[in-house]
C-alpha positions as CSV (number, residue, x, y, z in Angstrom):
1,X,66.7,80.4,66.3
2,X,69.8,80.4,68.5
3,X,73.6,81.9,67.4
4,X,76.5,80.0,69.0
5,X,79.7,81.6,68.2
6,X,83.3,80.4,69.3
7,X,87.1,80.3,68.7
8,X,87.9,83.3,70.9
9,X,90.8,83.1,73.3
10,X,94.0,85.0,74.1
11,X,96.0,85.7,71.6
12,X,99.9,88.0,71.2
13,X,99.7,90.7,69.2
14,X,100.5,90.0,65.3
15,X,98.7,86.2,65.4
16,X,95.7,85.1,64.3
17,X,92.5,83.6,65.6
18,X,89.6,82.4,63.5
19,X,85.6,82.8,65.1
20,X,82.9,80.8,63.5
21,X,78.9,81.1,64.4
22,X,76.6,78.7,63.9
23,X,72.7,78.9,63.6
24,X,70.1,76.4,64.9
25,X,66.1,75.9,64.9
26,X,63.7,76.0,62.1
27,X,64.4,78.3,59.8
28,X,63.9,79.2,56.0
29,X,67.3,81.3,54.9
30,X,69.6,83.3,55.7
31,X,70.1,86.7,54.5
32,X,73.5,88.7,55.8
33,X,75.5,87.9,58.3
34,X,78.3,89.5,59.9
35,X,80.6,89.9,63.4
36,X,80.2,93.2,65.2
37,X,82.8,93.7,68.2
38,X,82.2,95.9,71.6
39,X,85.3,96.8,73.5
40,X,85.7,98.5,76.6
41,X,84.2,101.3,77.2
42,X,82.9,101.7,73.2
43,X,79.9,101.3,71.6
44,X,79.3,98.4,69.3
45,X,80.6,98.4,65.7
46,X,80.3,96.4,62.4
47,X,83.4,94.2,61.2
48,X,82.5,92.8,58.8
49,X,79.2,91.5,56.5
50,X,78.3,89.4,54.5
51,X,75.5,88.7,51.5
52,X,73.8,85.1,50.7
53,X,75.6,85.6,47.4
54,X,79.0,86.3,49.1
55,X,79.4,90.3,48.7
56,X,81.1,91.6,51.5
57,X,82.0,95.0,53.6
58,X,84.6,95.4,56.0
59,X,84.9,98.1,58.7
60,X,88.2,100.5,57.8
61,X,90.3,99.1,60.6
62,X,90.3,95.4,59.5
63,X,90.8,95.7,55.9
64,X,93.2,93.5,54.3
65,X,93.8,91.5,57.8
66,X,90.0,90.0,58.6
67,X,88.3,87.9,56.1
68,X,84.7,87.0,56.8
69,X,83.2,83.7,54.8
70,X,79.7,81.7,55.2
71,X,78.4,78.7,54.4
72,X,75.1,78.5,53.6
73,X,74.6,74.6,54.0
74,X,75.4,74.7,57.5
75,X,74.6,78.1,58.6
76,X,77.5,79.4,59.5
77,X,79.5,82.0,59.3
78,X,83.3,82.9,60.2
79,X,85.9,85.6,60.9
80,X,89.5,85.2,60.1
81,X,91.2,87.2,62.1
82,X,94.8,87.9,61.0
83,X,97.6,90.5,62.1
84,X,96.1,91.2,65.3
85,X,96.8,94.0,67.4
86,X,95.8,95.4,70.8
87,X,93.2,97.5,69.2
88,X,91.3,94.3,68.3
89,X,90.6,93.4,71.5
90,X,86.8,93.5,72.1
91,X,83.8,91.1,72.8
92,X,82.1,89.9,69.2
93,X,79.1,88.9,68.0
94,X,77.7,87.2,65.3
95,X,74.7,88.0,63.8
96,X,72.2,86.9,60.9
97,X,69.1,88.1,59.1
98,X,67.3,84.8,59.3
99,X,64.1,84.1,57.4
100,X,61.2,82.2,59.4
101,X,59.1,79.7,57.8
102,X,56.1,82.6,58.0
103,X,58.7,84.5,55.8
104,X,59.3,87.4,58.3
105,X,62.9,88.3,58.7
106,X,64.6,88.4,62.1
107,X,67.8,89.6,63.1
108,X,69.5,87.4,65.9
109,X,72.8,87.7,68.2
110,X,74.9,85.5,69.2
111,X,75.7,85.7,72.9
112,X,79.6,87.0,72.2
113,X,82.7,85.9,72.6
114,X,85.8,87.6,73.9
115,X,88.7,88.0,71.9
116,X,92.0,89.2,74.0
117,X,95.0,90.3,72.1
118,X,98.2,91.2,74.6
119,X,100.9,93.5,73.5
């Protein structure tokens, strides 16, 4: 199973960018998903998550301006990224509990993609 996540870029502060992440290979489902972000010189933290059935959970910071959705079809998942401010600048990741066909559940990365908000 692979994660490709993109839509990063440079962005001014107060505009939007929107990330998506798709998964490939042979797979069964896919539990939760969610976009973590690492930015200089921090540790990793959770954005936002996910459920198969659509519950959600958003870190503090993002409320009301970051929306994450899924859809389960086409195994994907995506971050809508509004208001942004310097604070969001960071390297994010996807990631997904996926479910093998031997029914063991995995959590997987994406490789990350930079998101650069200027002031």
């Amino acid at each position: 199973v692979q994660l490709q996540a993109s839509g990063g870029g440079l962005v001014q502060a107060g505009g939007s960018l929107r990330l998506s992440c798709a998964a490939s290979g042979g797979m069964l489902s896919i539990n939760d998903m969610g976009w973590y972000r690492q930015a200089p010189g921090k540790e990793r933290e959770l954005v936002a998550s996910i459920t198969r059935g659509g519950g959600t959970d958003y870190a503090e910071a993002v409320k009301g301006r970051f929306t994450i959705s899924r859809d389960n079809a086409k195994n994907t998942v995506n971050l809508e990224m509004n208001s942004l401010t310097f604070e969001d600048t960071a390297v994010y990741y996807c990631t997904m509990d996926v479910r093998a066909w031997n029914r063991i559940t995995q959590q997987y990365w994406g490789r990350g993609t930079l998101v650069t908000v200027s002031s």
